[in-house]
N, C-alpha and C positions, 0 to 999 in steps of 0.2 A: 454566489459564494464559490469558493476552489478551495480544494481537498487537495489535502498529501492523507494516502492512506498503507495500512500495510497489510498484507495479508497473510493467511497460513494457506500454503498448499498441501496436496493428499500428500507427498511424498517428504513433509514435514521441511519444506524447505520456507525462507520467507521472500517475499516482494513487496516493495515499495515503488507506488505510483503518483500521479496526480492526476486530477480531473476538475470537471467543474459539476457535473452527475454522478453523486457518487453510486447510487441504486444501478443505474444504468449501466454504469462503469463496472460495476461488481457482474452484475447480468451479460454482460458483455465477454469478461472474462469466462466465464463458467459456462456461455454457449461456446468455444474454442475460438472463438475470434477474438480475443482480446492479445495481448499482449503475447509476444515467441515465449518468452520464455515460461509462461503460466500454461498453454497449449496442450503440454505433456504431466501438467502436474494438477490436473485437476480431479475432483473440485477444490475451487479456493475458496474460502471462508474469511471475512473483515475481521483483521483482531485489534484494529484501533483506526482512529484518523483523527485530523485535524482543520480546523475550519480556516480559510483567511480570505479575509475582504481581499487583499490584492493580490493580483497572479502572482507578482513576481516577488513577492513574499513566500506564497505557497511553492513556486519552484525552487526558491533559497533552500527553504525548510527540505524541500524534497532531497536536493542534492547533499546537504547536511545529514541527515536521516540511511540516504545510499553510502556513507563513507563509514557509518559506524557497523561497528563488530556487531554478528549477531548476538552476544551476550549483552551487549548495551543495546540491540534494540528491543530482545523481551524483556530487558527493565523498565524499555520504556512500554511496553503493551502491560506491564502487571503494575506499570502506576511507580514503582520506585525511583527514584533514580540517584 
């Protein structure tokens, strides 16, 4: 499976990733080696994600997901849209 997922950081900021582990991936970020930008804003916490058989579905989704406003992506983490 490949994950687009997104998270909340300590400084209330959000991130959107992909992976193909998502536990790991989260685990990864929250020991400071994950991602620069998450490094300084931790801990980050999963506030949603998405499941897709093919990668390059999950990285469409991904890059689709990075262009929206953050007001459109906690509509999409509270399920509205």
């Amino acid at each position: 499976m490949h994950y687009v997922y997104i998270l909340y950081c300590a400084d209330g900021s959000l991130y959107t990733g992909y992976t193909n582990d998502l536990d790991k991936r989260i685990a990864v970020h929250n020991s400071g080696k994950g991602a620069k930008y998450t490094r300084g804003r931790l801990p980050v916490e999963l506030a949603y994600y998405e499941e897709f058989q093919c990668k390059s579905d999950a990285m469409k989704r991904e890059y689709n997901i990075k262009k929206m406003s953050r007001q459109s992506k906690l509509r999409l983490i509270s399920g509205s849209s």
